[in-house]
N, C-alpha and C positions, 0 to 999 in steps of 0.2 A: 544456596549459592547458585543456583540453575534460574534464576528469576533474570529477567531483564533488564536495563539499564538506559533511559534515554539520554544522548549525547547532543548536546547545545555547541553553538559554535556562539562566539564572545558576544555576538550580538542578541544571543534568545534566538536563533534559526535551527529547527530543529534538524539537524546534521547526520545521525544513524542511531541504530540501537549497538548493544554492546552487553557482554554478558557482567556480573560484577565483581568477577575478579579483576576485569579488566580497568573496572572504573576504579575501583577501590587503587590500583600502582597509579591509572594517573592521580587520582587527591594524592595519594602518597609520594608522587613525583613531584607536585608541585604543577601540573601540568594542566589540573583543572579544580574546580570547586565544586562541594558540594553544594546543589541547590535545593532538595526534597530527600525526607528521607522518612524509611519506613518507620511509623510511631514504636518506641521503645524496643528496636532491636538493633542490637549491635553487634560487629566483628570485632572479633576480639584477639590478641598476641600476648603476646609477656608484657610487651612498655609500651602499644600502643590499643587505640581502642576508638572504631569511627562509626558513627552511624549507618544503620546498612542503607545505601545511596538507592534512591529511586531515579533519579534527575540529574544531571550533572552538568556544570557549562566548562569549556574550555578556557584558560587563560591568556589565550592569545589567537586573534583572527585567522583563520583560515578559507583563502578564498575559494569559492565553490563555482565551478561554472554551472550553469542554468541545466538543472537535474530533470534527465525525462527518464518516462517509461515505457521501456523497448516494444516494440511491437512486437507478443509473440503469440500466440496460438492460446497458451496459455493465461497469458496477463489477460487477451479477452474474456476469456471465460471468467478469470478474477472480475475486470469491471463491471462483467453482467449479471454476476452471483449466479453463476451456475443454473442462469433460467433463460429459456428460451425468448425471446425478444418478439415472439409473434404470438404466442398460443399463453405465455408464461408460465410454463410448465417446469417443473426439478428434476432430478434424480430419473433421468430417460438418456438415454446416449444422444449426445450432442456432437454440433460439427460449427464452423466457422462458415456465415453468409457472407456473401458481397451484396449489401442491398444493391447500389449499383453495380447489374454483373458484369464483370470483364467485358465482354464482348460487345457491351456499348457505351463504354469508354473508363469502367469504373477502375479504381484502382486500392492498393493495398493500402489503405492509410484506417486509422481509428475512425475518421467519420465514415466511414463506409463500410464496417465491416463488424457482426455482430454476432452471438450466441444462438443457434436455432437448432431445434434438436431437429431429428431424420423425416419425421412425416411432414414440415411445417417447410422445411428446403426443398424437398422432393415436390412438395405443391406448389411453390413460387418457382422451382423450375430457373430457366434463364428471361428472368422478367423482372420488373421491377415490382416493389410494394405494391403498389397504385394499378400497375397493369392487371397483376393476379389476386387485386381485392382483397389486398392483406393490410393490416396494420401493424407498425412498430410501439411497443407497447412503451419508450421510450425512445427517444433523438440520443444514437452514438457521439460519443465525444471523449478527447483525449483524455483520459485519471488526471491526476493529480496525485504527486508522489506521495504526499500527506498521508492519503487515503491507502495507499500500495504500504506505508510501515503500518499502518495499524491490522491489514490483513495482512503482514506477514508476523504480526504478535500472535493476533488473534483477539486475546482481552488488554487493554488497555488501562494502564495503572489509572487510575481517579486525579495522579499528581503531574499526570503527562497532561491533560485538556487544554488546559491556559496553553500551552507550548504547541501545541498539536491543533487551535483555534478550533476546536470540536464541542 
């Protein structure tokens, strides 16, 4: 009962995750359908009895305005995987670069701002890439919420992909 739950919104858009108790009262509200479900297990009561839900869509549209992912300190580190963007290094104490630094005109947004642990910032200093003969081991760019639920699962069902275009 601690397993996850993807929630569809009526059109196949994949909308949130959800624990399954939660999905099991909507099928049993009427509120949504089940779409995938784990092979040969089931939840079970006295007079009822449903497949334990992997997938679920909702029965009625719900409109979603245009879903980002906030800019924080930490969601960087999420997009970067925990690796420095210049040396690509792991598990070293990290800090947040401004490839372009402040002070010649850069600012807070995802394309400018990256994963660098302490020795790789301390040598680019306030310069840019190019100036201090560094390279970006990849071009910063905003996530994609897609990618933000599957790193907040971790492992991802095999019956979520088709839904998750993974």
């Amino acid at each position: 009962m601690h397993k996850k739950v993807l929630v569809l919104n009526q059109n196949y858009e994949p909308m949130s995750i959800c624990p399954v108790k939660k999905a099991i009262n909507l099928i049993y509200l009427g509120k949504a359908e089940l779409i995938a479900a784990r092979e040969g297990q089931y939840i079970r009561s006295v007079s009822y009895s449903i497949p334990f839900p992997t997938v679920v869509r909702l029965s009625y549209y719900i409109h979603m305005p245009y879903r980002r992912v906030i800019l924080t300190r930490k969601n960087i580190l999420k997009r970067d995987n925990y690796r420095c963007q210049y040396c690509g290094r792991t598990g070293v104490p990290l800090t947040v670069d401004h490839v372009i630094p402040k002070s010649k005109g850069g600012e807070d947004t995802w394309e400018n701002l990256v994963c660098a642990c302490v020795q790789c910032n301390n040598r680019k200093g306030d310069r840019t890439p190019e100036e201090a003969g560094m390279k970006l081991l990849r071009k910063p760019m905003r996530p994609n919420p897609i990618l933000f639920i599957k790193n907040f699962v971790g492992e991802i069902d095999d019956s979520w992909k088709p839904y998750l275009f993974l």
